[in-house]
N, C-alpha and C positions, 0 to 999 in steps of 0.2 A: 504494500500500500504506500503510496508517495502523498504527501500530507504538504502542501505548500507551505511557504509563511503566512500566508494571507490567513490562513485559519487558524494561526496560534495568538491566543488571547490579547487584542489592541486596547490602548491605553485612549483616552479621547485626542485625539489630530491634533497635534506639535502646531497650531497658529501662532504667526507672529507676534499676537499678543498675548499665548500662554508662555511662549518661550522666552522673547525677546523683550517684552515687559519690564523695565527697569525696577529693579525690586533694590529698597535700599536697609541697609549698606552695600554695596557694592565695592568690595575692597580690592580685587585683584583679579584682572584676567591673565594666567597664569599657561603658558602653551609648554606642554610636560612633552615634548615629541621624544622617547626613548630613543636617543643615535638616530638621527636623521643623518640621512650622507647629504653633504655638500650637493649641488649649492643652496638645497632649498634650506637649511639651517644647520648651520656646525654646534650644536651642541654636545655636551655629554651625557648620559645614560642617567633622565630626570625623570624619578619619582612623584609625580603632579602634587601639589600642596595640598596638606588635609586642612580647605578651611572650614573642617568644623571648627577646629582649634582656633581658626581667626575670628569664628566668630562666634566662639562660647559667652559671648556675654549674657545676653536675653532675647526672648521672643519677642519682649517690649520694645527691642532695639528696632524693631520693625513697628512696631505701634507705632510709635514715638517719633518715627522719623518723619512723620507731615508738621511736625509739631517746630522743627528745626528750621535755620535759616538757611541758603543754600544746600546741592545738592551731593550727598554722599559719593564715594567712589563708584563705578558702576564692575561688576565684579563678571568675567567670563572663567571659564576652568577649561583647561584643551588638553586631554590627557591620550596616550595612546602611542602611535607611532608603528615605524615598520622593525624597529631593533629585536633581536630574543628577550631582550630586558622590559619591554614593553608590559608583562605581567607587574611589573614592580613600580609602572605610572599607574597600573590602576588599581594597584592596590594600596595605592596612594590616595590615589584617586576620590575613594568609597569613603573614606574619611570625613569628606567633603558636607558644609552644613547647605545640605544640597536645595532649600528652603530657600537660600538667598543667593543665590548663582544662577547664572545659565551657564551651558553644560556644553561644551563640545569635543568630538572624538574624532584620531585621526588613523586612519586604518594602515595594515602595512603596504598597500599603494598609495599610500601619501594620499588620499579619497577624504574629503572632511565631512561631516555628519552634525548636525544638531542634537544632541538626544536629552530625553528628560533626565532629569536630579535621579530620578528610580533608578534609572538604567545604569547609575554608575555599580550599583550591589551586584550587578549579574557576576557571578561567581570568577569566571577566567576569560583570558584573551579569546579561547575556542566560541565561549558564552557570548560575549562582547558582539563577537563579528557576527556569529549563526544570527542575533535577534536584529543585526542592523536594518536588514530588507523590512523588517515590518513595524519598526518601533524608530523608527530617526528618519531624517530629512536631511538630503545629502546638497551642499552644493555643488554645481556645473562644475569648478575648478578651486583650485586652491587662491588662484586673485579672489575671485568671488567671493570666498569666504574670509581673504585679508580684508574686501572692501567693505564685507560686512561687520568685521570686529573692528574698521575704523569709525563705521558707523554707529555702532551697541555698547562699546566697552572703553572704558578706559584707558587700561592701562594694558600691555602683554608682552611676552618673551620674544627676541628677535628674530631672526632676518626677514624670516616672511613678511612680518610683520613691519619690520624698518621700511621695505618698499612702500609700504603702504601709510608710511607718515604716523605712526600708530604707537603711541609711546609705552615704552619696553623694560619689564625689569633684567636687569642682568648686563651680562656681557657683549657689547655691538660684535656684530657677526664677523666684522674683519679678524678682529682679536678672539676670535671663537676656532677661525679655521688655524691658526697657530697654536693654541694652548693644545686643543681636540686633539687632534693627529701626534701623540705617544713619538716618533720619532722628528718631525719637526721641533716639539718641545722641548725635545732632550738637545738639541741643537741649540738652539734658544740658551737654555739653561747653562748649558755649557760657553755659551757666549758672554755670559753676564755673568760668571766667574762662578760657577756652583758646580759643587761636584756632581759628577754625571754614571751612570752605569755605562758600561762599555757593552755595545750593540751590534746588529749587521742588519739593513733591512733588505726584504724579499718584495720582492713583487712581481703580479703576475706575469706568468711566462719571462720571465727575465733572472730566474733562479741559477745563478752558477756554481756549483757544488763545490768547483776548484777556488773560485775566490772567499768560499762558505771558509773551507779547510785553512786559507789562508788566514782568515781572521782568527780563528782558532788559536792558532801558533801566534800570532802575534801577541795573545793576552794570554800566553803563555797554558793553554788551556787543551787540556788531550782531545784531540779530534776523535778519539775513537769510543770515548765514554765520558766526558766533560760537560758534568751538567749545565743546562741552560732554561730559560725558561723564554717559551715563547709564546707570541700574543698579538692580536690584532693591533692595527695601528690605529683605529676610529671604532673601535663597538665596546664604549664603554669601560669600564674598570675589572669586570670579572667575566664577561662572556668570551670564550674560545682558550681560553687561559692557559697551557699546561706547561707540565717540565718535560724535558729532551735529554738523553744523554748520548754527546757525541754529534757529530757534522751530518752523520746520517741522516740519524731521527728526527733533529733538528730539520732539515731538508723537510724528511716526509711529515712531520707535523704540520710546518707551516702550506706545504702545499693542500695539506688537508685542508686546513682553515682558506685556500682561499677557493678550493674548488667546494666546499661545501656552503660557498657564497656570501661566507659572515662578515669580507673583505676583504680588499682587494692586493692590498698592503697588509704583511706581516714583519712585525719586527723583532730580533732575536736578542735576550740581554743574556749578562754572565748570573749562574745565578748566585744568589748573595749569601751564600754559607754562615752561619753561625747567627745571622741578621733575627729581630723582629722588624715587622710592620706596625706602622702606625698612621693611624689618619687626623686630620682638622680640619677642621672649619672656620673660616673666617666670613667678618662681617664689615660691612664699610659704614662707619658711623660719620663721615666726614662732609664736607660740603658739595653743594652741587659739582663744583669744577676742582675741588680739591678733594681725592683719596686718602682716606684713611684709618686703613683696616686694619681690626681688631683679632686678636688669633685667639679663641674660646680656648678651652683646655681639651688638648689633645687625647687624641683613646689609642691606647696600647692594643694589637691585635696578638693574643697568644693561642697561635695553632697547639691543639692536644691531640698528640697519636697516636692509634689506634690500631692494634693488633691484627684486627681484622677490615683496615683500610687497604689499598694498595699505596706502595711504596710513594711510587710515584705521585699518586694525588692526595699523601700525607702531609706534605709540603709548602705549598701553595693555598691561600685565600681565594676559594673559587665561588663560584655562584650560590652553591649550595652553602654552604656554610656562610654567607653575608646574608643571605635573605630568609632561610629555611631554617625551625627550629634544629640545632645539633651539639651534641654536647663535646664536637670538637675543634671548640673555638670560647676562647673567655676574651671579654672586653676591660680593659681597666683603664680608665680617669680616673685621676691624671698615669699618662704611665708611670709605669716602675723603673724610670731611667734617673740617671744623678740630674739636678735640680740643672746644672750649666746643659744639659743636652737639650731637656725642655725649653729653657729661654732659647737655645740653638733654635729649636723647629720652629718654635712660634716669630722666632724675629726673621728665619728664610720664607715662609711662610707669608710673611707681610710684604717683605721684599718683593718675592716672588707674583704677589695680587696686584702690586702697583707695574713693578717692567714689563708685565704680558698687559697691560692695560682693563686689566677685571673690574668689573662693577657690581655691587651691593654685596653678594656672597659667594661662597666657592668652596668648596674641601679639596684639600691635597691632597696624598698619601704620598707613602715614603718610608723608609726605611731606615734601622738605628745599627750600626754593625761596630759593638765592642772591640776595644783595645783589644789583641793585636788586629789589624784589620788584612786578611789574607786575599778577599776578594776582589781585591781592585788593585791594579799597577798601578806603583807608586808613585814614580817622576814626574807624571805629568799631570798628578791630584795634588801636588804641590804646593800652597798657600791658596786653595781654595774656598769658598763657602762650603762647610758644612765639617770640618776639620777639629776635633775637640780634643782633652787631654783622656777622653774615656770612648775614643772611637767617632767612626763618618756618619755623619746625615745626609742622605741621600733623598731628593724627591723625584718621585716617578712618575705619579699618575693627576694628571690637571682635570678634573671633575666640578663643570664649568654650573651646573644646575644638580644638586646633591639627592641621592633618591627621599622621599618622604616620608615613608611608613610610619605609622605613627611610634616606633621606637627605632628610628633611624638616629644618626649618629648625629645629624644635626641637632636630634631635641635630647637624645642623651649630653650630650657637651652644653648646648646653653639652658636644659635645665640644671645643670650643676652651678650654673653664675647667675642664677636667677629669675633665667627667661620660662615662663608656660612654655607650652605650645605657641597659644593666640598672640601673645607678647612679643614672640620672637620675630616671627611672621608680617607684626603689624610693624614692628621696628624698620624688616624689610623692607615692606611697601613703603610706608611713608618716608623710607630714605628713598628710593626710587622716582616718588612722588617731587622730591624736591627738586631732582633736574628737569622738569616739564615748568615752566609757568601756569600752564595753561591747567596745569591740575593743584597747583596751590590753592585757588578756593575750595575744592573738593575736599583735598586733604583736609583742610582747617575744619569742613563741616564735619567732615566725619571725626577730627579730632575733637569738637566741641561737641558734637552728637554724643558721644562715647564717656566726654566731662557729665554731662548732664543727665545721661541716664544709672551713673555711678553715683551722684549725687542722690538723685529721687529716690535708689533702692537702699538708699543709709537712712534718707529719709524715712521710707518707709518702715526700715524695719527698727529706729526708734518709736517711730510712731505707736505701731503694732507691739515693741515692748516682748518680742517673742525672739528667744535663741535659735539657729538653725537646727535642724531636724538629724540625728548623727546617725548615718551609714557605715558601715563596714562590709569591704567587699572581699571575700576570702579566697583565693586561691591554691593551686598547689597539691600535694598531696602526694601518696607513693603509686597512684594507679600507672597503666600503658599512657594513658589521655594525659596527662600532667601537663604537657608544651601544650594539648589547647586549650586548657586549664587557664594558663597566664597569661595567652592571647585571648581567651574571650574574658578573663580578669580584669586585663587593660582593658579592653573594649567600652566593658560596662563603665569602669572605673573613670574612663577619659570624658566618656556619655551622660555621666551625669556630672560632672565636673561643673557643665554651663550653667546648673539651676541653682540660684541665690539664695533659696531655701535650705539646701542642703549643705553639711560639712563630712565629704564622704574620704573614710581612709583606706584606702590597701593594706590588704592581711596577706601575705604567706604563711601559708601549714606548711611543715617541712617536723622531718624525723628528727629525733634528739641525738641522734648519731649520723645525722645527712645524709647524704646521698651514697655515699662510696658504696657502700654496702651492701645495699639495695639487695642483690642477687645471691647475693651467699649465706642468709639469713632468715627465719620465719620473720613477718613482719607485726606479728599480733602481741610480741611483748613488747614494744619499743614503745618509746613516750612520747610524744608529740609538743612541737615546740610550734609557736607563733607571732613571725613577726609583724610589726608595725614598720609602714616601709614611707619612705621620704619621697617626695615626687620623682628624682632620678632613679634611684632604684629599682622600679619597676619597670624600665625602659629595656629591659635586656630579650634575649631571646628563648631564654630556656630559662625553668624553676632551678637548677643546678647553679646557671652563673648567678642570678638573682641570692639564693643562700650563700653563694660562694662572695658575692660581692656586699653584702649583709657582713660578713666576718670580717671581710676586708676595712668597710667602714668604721669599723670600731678601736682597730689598729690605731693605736698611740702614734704611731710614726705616721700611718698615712693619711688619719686623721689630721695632724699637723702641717703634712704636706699638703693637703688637700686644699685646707682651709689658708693655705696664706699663697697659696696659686689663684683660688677664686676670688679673695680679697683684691689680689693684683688685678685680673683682667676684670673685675665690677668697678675696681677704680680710674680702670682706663677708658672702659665704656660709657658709667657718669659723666667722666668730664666731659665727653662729646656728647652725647647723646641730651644733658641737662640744658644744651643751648638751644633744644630745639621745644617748640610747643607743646608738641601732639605726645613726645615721650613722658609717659606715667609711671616711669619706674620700674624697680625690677615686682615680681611678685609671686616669687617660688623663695621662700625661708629654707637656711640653713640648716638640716635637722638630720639628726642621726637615727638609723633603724632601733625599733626596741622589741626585746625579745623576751618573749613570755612562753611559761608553761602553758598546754593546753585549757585546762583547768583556770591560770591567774587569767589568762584571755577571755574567758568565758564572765567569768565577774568582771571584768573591766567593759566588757561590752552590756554586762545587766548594768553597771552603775552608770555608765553611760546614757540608759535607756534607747538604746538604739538598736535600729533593726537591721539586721543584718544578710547579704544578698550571699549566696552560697554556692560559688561556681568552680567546685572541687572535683567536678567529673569522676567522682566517686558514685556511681551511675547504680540509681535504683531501677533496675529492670524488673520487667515482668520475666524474664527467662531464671531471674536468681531467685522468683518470688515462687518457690516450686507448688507451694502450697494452693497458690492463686488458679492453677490447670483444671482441677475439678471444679473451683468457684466458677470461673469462666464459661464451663460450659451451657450455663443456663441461658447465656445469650444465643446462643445460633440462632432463635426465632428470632433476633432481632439484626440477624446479620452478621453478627460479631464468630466467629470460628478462630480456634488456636491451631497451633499445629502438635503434630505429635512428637513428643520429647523421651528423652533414654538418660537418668540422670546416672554417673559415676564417680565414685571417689577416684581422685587422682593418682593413690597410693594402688588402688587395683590396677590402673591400665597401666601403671613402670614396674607392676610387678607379675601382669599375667602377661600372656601369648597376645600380641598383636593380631595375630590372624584368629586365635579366636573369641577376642571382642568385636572383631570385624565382622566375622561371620555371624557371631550373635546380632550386631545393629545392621546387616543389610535385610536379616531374616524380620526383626523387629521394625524398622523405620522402611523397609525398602530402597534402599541407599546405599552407595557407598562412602567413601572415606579415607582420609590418607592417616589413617590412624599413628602410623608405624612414626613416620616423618615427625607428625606433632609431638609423640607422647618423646622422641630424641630431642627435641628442642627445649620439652620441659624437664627431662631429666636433665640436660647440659646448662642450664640455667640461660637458656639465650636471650640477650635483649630484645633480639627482634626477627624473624625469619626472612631469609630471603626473599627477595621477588621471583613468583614461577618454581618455587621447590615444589608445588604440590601439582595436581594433575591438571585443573584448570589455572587460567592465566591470571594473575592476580599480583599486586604489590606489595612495598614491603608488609609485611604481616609484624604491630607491637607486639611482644608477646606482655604477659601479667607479671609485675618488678617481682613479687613473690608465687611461685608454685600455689596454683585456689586448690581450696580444698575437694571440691569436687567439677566436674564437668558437668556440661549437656549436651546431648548430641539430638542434633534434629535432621529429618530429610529435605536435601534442596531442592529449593520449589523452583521449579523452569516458567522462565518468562521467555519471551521473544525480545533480544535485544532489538534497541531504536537506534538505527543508524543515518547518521548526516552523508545524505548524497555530496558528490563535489558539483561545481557547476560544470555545464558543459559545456560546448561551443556556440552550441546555438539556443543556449536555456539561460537564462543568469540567474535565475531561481533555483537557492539549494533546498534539499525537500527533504523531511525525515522518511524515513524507510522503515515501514515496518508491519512484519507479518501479519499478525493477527493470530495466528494459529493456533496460542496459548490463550486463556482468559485471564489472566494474573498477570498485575503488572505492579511492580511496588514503588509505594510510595512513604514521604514523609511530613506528617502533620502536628504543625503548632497548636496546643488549646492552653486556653486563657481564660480567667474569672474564678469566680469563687468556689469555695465546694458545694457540689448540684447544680452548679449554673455553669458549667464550663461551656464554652465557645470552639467550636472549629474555626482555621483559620484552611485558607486555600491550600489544600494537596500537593503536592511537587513529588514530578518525576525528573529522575538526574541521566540526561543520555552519557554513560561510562564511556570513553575512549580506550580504553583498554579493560579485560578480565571482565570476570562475575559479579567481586566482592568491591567494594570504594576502600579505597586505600585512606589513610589520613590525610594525606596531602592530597586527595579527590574531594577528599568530605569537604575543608577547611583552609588548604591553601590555594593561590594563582595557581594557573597550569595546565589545571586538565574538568573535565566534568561541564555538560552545560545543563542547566536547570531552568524547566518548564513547568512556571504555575501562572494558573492550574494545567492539566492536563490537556491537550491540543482537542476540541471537539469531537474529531475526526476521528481521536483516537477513542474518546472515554464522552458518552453523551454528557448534556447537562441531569437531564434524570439520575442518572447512573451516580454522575457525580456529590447531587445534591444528598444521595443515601449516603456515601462514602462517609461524609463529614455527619449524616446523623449518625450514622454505625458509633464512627469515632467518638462523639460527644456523647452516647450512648457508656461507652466501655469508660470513658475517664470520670464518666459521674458516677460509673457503677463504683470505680476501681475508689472513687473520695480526691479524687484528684483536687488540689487547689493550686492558685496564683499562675503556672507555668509550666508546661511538660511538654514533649515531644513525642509523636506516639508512630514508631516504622510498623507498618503491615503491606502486605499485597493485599491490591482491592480485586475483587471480577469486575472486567470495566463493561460486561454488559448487564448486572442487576445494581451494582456499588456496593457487593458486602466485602468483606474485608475481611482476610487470614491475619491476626496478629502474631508478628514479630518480637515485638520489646516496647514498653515504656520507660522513657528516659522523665527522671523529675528532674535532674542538673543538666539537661545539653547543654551543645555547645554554644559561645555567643560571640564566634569571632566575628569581624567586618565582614566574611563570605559566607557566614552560614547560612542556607535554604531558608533559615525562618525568619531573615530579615527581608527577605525576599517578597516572603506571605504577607507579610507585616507590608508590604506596600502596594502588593493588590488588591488591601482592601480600600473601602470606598467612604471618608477619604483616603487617602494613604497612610501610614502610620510610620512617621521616618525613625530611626533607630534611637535618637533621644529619647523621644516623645513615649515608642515603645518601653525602654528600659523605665522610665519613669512611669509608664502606666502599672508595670509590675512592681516596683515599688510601692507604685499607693497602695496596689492589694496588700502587700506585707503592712504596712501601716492601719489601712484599715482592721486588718483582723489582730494586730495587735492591742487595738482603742476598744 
């Protein structure tokens, strides 16, 4: 069955004036193009700005704004591009307080689109493009849509936009193609007296192996196993990335990267033995025509390796490990380098932002390589920049637009000196803002706009003579789920950050013996500890580094060090920043993490009186709830069916014959099973199972931090996979593809409300790109999975549909369900009853999960603050 876009669920017609409607504040049109090649913008590899963060003030900000004199900034977001980095603009993107933007997206044909504030949630790049045909409005050309953001917006990011007279944050595109291009820079850098890595560049069809081997020898280096690392010269800071060992590999690596199209230039460096990595951010607080940038405190990168890595890609800060939860990589601000190497970075660092001619912000990276320094030939590093009594500093990589996520390295480094999110952000624009005349009234309104509604709500809340309302948002915990644990932790915790009502803290649960352990251990005698966590700290990527850097903080030494690094760069940001209007200060406090027993957390939250949001992925299932199978079955008149289950202690199946509990559960469940495989993985204590060890195709597989005490095993229900046509030649409509032949098709549904009143929210089905099962990184990361709610007509009637959600609200009022839960079953998409799967009461609540999706096809929409705060009143309520 071929299923157009035309019949997957439309949004009411993108008109000029639902889209283009100036909605104020309007703070920043921001064009996030992930590595666009020359000429249409040299930028680097930009994560689009989450201005939720810019604009967590209030929803009164919008009230209030007819109330002001002059008009606000007018705000566009352009997130997308053709780069492989391109997941990591929009998952920037979704950040976005999508309420006060317009919205636009740029495909990897450089193709621009209109699309709603909704649309930025769609789960991945795959997600993105499949809904553009029936959910956006594309313009004729890319002029077209310059002349239309000179028309709509503000302010936005270069070149395209420079032709177009169109005033721009960041770096003019001249000095964009010089910084970009990794081997031009290093030229550059090496001309202004900085020490440089020693290089060779390739490009296509022009590779000569003989003058490869040449350079080799020259930097004294074995042509025949001499490591190197090599890497694109324009796609960004981490895609194509790898090590090489020897003239060979070297060769065929980079030929790889340019025949598999990532670019067209490759550049080969020595690599830097014994070195770390480290990045910064700098910011320009200085006047319209005069630079003057600020170098935030720098983050140490410490790769951790792992036994079961490859050698090779043990080495290297690759994509994976900068964007994707891993626990082989810790971050530390300020680094653990001697105090003289830090002033080193941050003073090349400034150097480096003014001689390439950069504007407003920018991160570098770069490299610290301890006394003795073996990597680099000496005579002609000779009274260089970057030269110290304790080893080189080296910079490498000019990343001209810095990714955004909301725990990107930008808002880790200037939440440590002060800045929010929203702070940081507005610093930027309104420094931007100042080289335009033409947008200094703007600025002033929106800087007085922003006085005046900071005043009203102090007002108010003498008035009213009422404290804010305390939250606690707990995350963490020892399950598989932990990492999105503390990405839907942050989520919630950033989301309700905006409401003036509230004063909400970040919790870590973490073990009384940490992490290390984890595996070699029962987990049921251990104590349980809980931190209280400062705004930076929670910025990390993994519950690991976050405890890890919780201990770090308390450190007498780096304590000290810490605190008189951020004193430095807030007193060098004041004095600039103080001469201008619109800056309000810093407003993230100094504060150190505090660590409690289980137990003192628990009292300190009753004396608090505060209610507390619980997103420990410590997941109450119906599959654990064994006793619930026979309760359940009284539903089937109403629709509701379970499936049939085989429970086993763990200790039976490591200690009988694989084949026959096998044969017991194919004769019982009718199934089979890769019994043998799993029950080796929980004997060997493994983190996590391969991708594809088992018989169908599937991803990595978490496994559980301790051995559960028992199993269950149930039989796999066959669907007919939905699969994405390509376009054809003479089609440009891609179409889902899908049998029919099966009646069961599974889906996943939100309900919300009180107990006995729960609500269905719209169904969603996930078309998988690979395997049976959704991986984690399908559930919860950029990358892969597109998801459809509700289900496409075509596929699943509305009849059909509307029973699904009673089935559903049927089982969660049976089950007592209150506030929030997640309920997976297969529906029959021709009657709408439903086989249950599991009830989840903690899902997940990253920026991509499916339920914030649902959460916006209702009618009105329900954006992701508004949501989280709706489930908070319920806790409030039933706590009054």
């Amino acid at each position: 069955m071929l299923i157009p876009l035309a019949h997957l669920p439309r949004p009411p017609p993108l008109t000029a004036s639902a889209i283009f409607r100036p909605r104020a504040p309007r703070l920043l049109a921001s064009l996030s193009l992930a590595t666009p090649p020359p000429p249409l913008l040299a930028a680097s590899a930009f994560a689009s700005l989450p201005l939720r963060a810019l604009l967590s003030e209030s929803q009164r900000e919008v009230e209030m704004v007819g109330e002001s004199e002059g008009r606000p900034l007018r705000v566009g977001l352009v997130c997308g591009g053709p780069s492989p980095e391109r997941g990591i603009s929009l998952n920037s993107a979704r950040s976005g307080e999508d309420l006060l933007v317009t919205c636009y997206y740029i495909d990897c044909g450089m193709n621009a689109y209109a699309i709603s504030p909704a649309q930025l949630y769609s789960n991945t790049p795959s997600d993105f493009d499949f809904k553009l045909e029936s959910l956006a409005q594309g313009f004729q050309s890319l002029f077209d849509f310059a002349q239309h953001l000179a028309a709509n917006v503000d302010i936005v990011f270069p070149e395209l936009l420079e032709k177009a007279n169109v005033p721009f944050v960041g770096t003019p595109s001249k000095n964009c193609l010089l910084a970009f291009d990794k081997y031009n820079a290093s030229l550059e850098l090496n001309a202004q007296g900085f020490l440089t890595v020693p290089n060779f560049l390739v490009e296509k069809d022009k590779l000569a192996k003989s003058k490869l081997e040449e350079w080799f020898q020259s930097i004294n280096l074995d042509k025949e196993n001499g490591k190197v690392v090599v890497k694109p010269t324009s796609a960004g800071s981490s895609i194509g990335v790898v090590v090489a060992y020897g003239a060979n590999d070297a060769a065929e690596k980079a030929e790889g990267i340019i025949s598999e199209g990532i670019d067209d230039k490759v550049i080969i460096e020595v690599f830097l033995e014994g070195g770390t990595e480290f990045t910064a951010i700098v910011v320009d607080v200085g006047t319209a025509n005069n630079s003057e940038p600020v170098v935030l405190l720098p983050t140490e990168v410490e790769l951790q390796s792992s036994s079961n890595i490859d050698i090779q890609e043990d080495t290297i800060f690759n994509y994976r490990r900068k964007y994707l939860p891993t626990r082989q990589v810790a971050y530390h601000t300020p680094p653990r380098f001697p105090s003289e190497v830090i002033d080193c970075i941050r003073q090349g660092v400034s150097i480096l932002f003014r001689c390439l001619g950069l504007r407003d912000f920018a991160r570098i990276d770069g490299w610290f390589l301890p006394t003795p320094v073996t990597s680099l030939p000496s005579a002609e590093n000779t009274g260089k920049f970057g030269n110290t009594k304790y080893g080189a500093v080296l910079f490498t990589d000019i990343n001209l637009m810095t990714g955004m996520e909301q725990t990107s390295f930008l808002f880790q480094q200037s939440s440590k000196v002060g800045f929010s999110h929203s702070r940081i952000l507005r610093t930027v624009v309104q420094h931007a803002c100042s080289r335009y005349p033409s947008l200094v009234p703007c600025s002033n309104a929106w800087a007085a706009l922003s006085r005046k509604i900071q005043a009203a709500k102090q007002a108010e809340a003498i008035q009213k003579g009422t404290s804010k309302k305390k939250v606690f948002v707990i995350f963490g915990g020892d399950t598989s789920e932990r990492q999105v644990s503390l990405m839907s932790g942050t989520n919630v915790w950033l989301n309700l950050q905006g409401f003036d009502d509230l004063d909400v803290t970040p919790c870590l649960l973490t073990s009384g013996n940490g992490y290390s352990s984890f595996h070699n251990q029962n987990m049921n005698g251990i104590s349980r500890d809980v931190w209280t966590l400062p705004y930076s700290l929670v910025l990390r990527h993994t519950i690991e580094e976050v405890n890890a850097a919780c201990i770090e903080a308390i450190d007498p030494e780096r304590m000290e060090l810490t605190s008189r690094l951020r004193d430095q760069v807030m007193n060098e940001l004041g004095q600039s920043l103080s001469k201008y209007d619109w800056f309000a200060g810093f407003d993230i406090a100094d504060k150190q993490p505090i660590k409690y027993s289980l137990q003192q957390w628990i009292n300190h939250v009753k004396e608090a009186q505060a209610v507390c949001m619980v997103v420990l992925e410590k997941m109450v299932l119906f599959n654990r709830c064994w006793d619930l199978q026979e309760f359940l079955t009284q539903l089937a008149s109403y629709g509701v069916h379970t499936i049939p289950k085989d429970l086993r202690a763990t200790e039976e199946i490591l200690k009988s014959s694989p084949d026959d509990i096998w044969n017991d559960l194919k004769a019982k469940l009718q199934t089979e099973t890769d019994l043998e495989v799993y029950a080796n993985a929980l004997e060997r204590k493994l983190q996590r199972m391969p991708a594809n060890c088992l018989s169908r195709a599937h991803g990595v597989i978490e496994m559980p931090v301790s051995p559960p005490e028992s199993l269950i095993f149930e039989p796999f229900i066959e669907t007919d996979e939905i699969i994405i046509s390509t376009k054809s030649v003479d089609d440009s409509t891609r179409h889902l593809v899908w049998k029919g032949e099966n009646k069961w098709l599974e889906v996943t549904v939100g309900v919300v409300g009180k107990r006995g009143e729960m609500l269905s929210l719209n169904p969603s089905i996930t078309v998988k790109e690979s395997g049976d099962i959704l991986s984690l990184e399908e559930k919860f990361q950029g990358g892969t999975g597109i998801n459809l709610t509700p289900p496409p007509s075509t596929i699943m009637s509305e009849e059909a549909l509307q029973k699904c959600k009673s089935c559903i609200e049927t089982l969660a009022n049976t089950l007592g369900l209150e506030g929030f839960s997640r309920i997976d079953a297969f529906v029959n998409v021709q009657n709408g009853e439903i086989l249950l799967i599991e009830v989840n009461t903690v899902p997940g609540m990253t920026p991509s999960t499916v339920l914030i999706h649902q959460a916006l096809t209702e009618k009105p929409p329900i954006y992701p603050h508004k949501f989280f705060r709706t489930l908070l009143d319920l806790a409030f309520a039933r706590a009054n």
